[in-house]
N, C-alpha and C positions, 0 to 999 in steps of 0.2 A: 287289511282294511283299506278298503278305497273311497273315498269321499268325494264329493264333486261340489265344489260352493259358488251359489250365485246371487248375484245380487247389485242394482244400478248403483251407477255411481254415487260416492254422499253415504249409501245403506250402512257402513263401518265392517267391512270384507275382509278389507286388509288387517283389520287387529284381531278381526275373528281366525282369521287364516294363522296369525302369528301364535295366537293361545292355542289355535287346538292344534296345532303341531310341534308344538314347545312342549306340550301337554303328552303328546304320545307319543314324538320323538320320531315323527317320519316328517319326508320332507315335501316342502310344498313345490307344485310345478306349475309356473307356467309357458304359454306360449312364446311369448317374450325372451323368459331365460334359456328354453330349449334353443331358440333360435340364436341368441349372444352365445353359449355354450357350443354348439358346432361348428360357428366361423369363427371363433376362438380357437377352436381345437385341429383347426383344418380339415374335416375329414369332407369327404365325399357329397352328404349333405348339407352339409355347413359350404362349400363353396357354391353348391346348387342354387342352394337361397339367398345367398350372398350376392350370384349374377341377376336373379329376378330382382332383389332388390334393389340392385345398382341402378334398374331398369325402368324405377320406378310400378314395376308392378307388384302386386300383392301374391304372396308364398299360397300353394294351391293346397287345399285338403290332404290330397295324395301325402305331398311334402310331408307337411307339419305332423300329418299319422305317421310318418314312417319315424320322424324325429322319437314321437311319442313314445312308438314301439321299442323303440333303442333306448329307450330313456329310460324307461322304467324296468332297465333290465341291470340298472347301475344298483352294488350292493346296499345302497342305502334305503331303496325301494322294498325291500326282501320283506316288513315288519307292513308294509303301506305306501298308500301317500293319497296325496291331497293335491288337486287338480286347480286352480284357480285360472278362470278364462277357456278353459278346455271342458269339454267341447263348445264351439259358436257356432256350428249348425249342423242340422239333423244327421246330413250324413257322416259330420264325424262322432256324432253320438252314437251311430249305430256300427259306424268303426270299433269303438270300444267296448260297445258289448262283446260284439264279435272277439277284440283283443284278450278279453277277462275272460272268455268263456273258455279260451282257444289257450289261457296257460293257467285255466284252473283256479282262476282268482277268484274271491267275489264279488257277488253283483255292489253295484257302487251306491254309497248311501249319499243319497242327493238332500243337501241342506241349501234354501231361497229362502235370502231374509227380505222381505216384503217390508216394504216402507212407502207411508204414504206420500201422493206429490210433491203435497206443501208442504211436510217434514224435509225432504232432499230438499225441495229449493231452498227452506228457510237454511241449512245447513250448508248447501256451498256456496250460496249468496252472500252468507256472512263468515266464511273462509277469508285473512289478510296476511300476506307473504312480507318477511323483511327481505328487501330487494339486496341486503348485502350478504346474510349472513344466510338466508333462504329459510329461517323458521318460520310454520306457518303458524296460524291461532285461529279459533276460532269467537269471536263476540259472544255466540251466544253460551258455549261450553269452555271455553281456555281460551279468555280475553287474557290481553298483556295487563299488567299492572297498569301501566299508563296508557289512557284509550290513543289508540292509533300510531304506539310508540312501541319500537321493540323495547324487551325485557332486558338482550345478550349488548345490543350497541345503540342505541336510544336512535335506531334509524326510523322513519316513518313509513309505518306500513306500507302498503299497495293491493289493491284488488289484482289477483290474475288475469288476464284476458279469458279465460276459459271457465273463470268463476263470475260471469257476469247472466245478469237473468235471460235473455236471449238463448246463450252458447248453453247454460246449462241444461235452460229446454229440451235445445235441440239434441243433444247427449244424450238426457233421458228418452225422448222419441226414439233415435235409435237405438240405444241400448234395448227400448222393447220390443222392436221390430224383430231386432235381430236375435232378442232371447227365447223372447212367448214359445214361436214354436220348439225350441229345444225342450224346454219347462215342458209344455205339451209332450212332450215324448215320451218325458218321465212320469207326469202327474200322477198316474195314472196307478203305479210302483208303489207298494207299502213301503218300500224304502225311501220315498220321498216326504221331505217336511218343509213345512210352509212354519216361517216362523218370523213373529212381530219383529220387525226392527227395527222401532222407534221407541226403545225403551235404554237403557247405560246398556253399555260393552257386558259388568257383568251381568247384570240378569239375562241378557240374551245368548250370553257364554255358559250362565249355570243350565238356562235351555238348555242347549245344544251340550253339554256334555251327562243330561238325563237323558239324550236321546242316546248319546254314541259307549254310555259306559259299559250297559249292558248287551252291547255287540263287541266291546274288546275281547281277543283273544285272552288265553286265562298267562301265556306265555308273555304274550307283550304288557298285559295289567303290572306280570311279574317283575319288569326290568324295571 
């Protein structure tokens, strides 16, 4: 089973990513760790991307598909996996069809938790970081006990610079520039769902695992 999740910043991705692959026991990938994982590992492509980096330039499509293709070829992949940030544009979405088709996988079931504007912003607008111990909270969902005071060392919160209403905008603007047309590629797919994201973690987890139960293999349901 291959999955592919997306969703702007603020939407709650990363917990969705943690339960549905805690849930079925494959692992999540993305761009980011493929790339720490290589120049970790020193190989070949791991130093390739490691000199563009250096270089201040950005790792090319090409790159990041070939990382992909190696990656998902690691034992842990054999039941699935789950793509988060992969693909970020058309042509490496149609990379991977190509890649799924070409070792007999299948087609990838695409989950977009759709959240509205003013949901995100009310949501990392009201994200505060303890500047010592790094817990974040949230005011309107997981306030500290004491407004404005961490819970763990009674330090006083901080706004992130990147959870400020401006930068979050500008985030989301690109975040859709740079998404829509991927979404577009897929919309299209019965395997693609559009799903509320401004509702708790779980109701939008009991979503999303009415979608994905009755595609589990009968072998993987079994472990």
């Amino acid at each position: 089973m291959v999955i592919l999740l997306f969703g702007p910043p603020g939407s709650g991705k990363g917990t969705q990513s943690r339960l549905i692959t805690n849930w079925l026991e494959i692992p999540a990938i993305s761009t980011g760790d493929m790339l720490r994982a290589e120049i970790q590992a020193g190989t070949d492509l791991g130093k390739s991307a490691q000199s563009i980096m250096a270089s201040g330039r950005l790792v090319s499509d090409d790159l990041v598909n070939r990382m992909l293709a190696h990656r998902v070829t690691e034992p842990d992949c054999r039941n699935g996996f789950l793509l988060d940030g992969y693909p970020r544009t058309v042509e490496q979405a149609q990379f991977l069809d190509c890649l799924l088709a070409r070792g007999g996988m299948a087609k990838p079931i695409i989950l977009h938790l759709d959240v509205p504007l003013d949901a995100l912003l009310g949501r990392l607008t009201s994200r505060r970081q303890c500047p010592k111990c790094g817990t974040i909270y949230n005011l309107l969902h997981q306030p500290p006990r004491k407004a404005g005071i961490c819970d763990n060392d009674g330090c006083k919160l901080v706004t992130r610079k990147d959870d400020t209403e401006d930068v979050v905008r500008e985030r989301l603007r690109t975040y859709e520039a740079q998404t829509r047309p991927v979404l577009a590629h897929y919309q299209d797919r019965p395997e693609f769902h559009q799903i509320r994201g401004d509702r708790s973690p779980q109701y939008i987890f009991e979503e999303i695992t009415g979608i994905l139960d009755p595609l589990v293999p009968k072998d993987l349901a079994a472990n």
